[in-house]
C-alpha positions as CSV (number, residue, x, y, z in Angstrom):
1,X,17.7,28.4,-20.4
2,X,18.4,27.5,-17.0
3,X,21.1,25.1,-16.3
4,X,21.9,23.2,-13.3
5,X,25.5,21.6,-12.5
6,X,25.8,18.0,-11.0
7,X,27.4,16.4,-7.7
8,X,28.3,13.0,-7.9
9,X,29.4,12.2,-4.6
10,X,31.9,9.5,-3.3
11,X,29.2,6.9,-2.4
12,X,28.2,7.2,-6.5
13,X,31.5,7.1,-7.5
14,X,32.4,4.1,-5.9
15,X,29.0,2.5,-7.7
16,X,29.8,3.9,-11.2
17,X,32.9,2.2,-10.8
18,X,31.5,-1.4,-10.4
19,X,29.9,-0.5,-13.5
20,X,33.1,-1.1,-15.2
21,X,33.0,-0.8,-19.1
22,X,29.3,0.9,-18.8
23,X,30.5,3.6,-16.4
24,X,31.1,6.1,-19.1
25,X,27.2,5.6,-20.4
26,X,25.7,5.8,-17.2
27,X,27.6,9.3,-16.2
28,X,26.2,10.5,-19.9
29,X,22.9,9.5,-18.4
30,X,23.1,10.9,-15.2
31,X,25.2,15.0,-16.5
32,X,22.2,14.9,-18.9
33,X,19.9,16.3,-16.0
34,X,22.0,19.6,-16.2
35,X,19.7,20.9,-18.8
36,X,16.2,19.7,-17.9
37,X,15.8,18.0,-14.4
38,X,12.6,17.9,-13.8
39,X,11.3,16.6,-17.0
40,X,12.9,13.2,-16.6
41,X,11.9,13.1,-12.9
42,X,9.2,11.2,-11.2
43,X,8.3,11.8,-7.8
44,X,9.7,10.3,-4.6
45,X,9.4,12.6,-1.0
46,X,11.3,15.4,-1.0
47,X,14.0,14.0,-3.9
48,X,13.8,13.3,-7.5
49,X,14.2,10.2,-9.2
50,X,14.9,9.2,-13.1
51,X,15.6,5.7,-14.3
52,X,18.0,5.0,-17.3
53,X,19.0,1.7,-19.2
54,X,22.1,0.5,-20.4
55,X,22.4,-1.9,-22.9
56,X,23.3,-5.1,-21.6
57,X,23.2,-4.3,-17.8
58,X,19.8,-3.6,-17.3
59,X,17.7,-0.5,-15.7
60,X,19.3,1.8,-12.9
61,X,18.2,4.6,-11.2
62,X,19.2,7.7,-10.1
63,X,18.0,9.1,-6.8
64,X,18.8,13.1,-6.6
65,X,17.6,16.6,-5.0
66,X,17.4,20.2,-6.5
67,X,18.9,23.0,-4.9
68,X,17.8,26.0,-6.9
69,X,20.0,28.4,-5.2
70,X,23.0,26.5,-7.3
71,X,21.8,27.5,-10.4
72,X,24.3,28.1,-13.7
73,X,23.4,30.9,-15.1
């Protein structure tokens, strides 16, 4: 199975950080894409999106591209 590695950039990391107490969930969320991508993906132009929920802060989403050639193999 192909896996894929993950980028959170600054501009996230600053966000995940207002999260607070939930940031730990939501970085679960978002690392689970290493392993299947596309399957939680719906369609946006050129990117990839995949909402999420915590409990007790509501639905976020996760806006993201695929660059194949940075596989993990």
């Amino acid at each position: 199975m192909t896996k894929y590695s993950i980028e959170i950039t600054k501009s996230v990391e600053k966000d995940l950080d207002s999260l607070k107490h939930l940031r730990d969930k939501a970085v679960e969320k978002i690392l689970s894409l290493e392993n299947a991508p596309r399957k939680k993906s719906s369609a946006l132009k050129g990117l990839c999106s995949y909402k999420f929920n915590l409990s007790g802060a509501g639905s976020f989403r996760t806006i993201y591209f695929i660059k194949e050639e940075d596989k993990v193999y």
